[in-house]
VOTI-897169 format. One record per residue: residue in three letters; z negated, x negated, y of N, C-alpha, C, CB in turn. Coordinates in steps of 0.05 Angstrom, whole numbers, plus 32768, in hexadecimal, padded with zeros to 4 digits. Each point is the difference from the previous one (the first is absolute). Glycine has a CB too. Example, Ala and Ser with C-alpha at 12.3 -4.5 7.8 and 13.67 -1.06 7.14 Angstrom:
residues 2
Ala7F647EF87F8E80008012801880007FEE80187FE780267FE9;Ser80277FE1802C7FFF7FF080187FF2800F8016802B7FE87FF3;
This chain:
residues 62
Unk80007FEF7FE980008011801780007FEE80197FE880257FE7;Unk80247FE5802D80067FF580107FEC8001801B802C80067FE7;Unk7FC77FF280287FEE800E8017800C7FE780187FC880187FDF;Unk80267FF5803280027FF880217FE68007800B8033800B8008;Unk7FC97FFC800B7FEA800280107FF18002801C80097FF37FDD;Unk7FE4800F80287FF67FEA80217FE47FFF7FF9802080138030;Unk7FE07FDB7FDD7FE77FE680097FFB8005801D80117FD77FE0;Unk7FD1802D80277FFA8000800F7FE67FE57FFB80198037800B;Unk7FEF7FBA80187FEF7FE47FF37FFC7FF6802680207FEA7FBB;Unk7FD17FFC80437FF87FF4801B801E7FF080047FC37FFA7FFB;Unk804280068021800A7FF280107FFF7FE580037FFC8023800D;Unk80117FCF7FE47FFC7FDD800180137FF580117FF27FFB7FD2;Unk800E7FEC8037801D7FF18003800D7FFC7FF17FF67FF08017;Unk800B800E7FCD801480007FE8800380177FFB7FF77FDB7FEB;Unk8026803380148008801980037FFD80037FE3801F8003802C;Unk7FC280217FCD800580057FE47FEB7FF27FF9803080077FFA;Unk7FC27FE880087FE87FEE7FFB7FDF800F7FFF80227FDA801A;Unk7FDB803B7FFA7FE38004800B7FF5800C7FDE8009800F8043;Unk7FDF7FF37FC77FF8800E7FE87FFE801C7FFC7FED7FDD7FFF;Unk8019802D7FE8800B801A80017FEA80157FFF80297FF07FEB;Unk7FDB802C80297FE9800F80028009801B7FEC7FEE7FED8036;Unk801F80177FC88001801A7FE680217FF780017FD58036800A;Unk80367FDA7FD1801A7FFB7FFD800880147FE07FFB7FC78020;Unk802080437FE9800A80157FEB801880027FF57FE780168014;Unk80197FEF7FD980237FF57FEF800F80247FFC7FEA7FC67FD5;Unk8025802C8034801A801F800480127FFB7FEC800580078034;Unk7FFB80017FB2801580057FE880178007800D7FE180107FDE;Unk803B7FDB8017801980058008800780177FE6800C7FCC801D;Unk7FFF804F7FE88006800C7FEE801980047FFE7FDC800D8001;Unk80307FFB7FE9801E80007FF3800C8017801F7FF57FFC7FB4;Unk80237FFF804E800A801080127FF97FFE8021800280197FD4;Unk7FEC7FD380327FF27FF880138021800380157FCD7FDD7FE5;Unk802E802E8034800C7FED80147FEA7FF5800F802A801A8005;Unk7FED7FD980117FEB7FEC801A7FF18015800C80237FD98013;Unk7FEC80457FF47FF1801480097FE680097FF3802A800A800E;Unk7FD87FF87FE27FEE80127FF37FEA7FE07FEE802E803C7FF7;Unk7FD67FB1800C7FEF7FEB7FFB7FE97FFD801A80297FEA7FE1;Unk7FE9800F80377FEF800380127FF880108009800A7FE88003;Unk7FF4802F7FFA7FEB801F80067FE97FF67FF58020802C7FF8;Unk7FE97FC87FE97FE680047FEF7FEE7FE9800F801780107FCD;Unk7FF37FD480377FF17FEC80097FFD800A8018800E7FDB7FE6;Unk7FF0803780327FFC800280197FE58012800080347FF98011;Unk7FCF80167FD37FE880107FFA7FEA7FF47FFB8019801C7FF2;Unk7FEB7FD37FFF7FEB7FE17FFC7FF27FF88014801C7FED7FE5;Unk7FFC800580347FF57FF4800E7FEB800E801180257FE67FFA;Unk7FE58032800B7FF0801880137FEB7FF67FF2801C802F800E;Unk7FDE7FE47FD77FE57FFB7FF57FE97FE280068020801E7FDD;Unk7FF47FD080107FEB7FE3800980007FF48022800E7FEE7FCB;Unk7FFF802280477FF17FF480127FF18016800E801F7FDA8004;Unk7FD480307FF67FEA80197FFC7FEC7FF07FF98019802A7FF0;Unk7FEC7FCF7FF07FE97FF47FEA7FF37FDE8014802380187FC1;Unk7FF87FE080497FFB7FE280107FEA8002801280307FF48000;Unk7FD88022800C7FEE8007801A7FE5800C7FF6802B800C801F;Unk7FCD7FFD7FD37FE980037FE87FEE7FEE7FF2801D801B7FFA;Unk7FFB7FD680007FF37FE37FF47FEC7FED801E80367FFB7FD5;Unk7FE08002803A7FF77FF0801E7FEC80088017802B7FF67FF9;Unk7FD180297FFD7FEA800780167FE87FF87FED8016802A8020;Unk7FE17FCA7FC57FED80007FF97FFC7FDB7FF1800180407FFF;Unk800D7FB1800D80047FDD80077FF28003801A80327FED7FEA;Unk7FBF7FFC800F7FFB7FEA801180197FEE800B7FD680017FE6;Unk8035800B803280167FEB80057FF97FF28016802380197FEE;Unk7FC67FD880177FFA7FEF80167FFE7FE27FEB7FE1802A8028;
C-alpha cells in the first residue's frame, strides 16, 4: 500500500529537520486522482494543526 501524508514539526534552518509535533499517513487508494488525494490530505492537515496547537499550549516553550 501506498501512503503520503503531513507532518506537522518545528521550524529549523535545515528545511524538514525540526522536531516533529504530531503526524498522519493518508493511504493512496486504487483510483486515486491528484484531486481527490489532496481533499483527503487537506482534511488531515486541518485536523493536525488543531492537535499542534493542543500539543503547544501545554509545552514549556521558554
Amino acid at each position: 500500500m501506498k501512503v503520503t501524508g503531513s507532518t506537522v514539526h518545528y521550524v529549523t534552518p535545515e528545511v524538514d529537520a525540526g522536531p516533529v509535533i504530531c503526524r498522519e499517513e493518508v493511504a493512496v487508494q486504487p483510483g486515486d486522482t491528484e484531486e481527490t488525494l489532496h481533499e483527503r490530505i487537506k482534511a488531515v492537515e486541518h485536523r493536525l494543526l488543531v492537535e499542534a496547537v493542543k500539543i503547544l499550549r501545554t509545552e514549556d516553550l521558554s
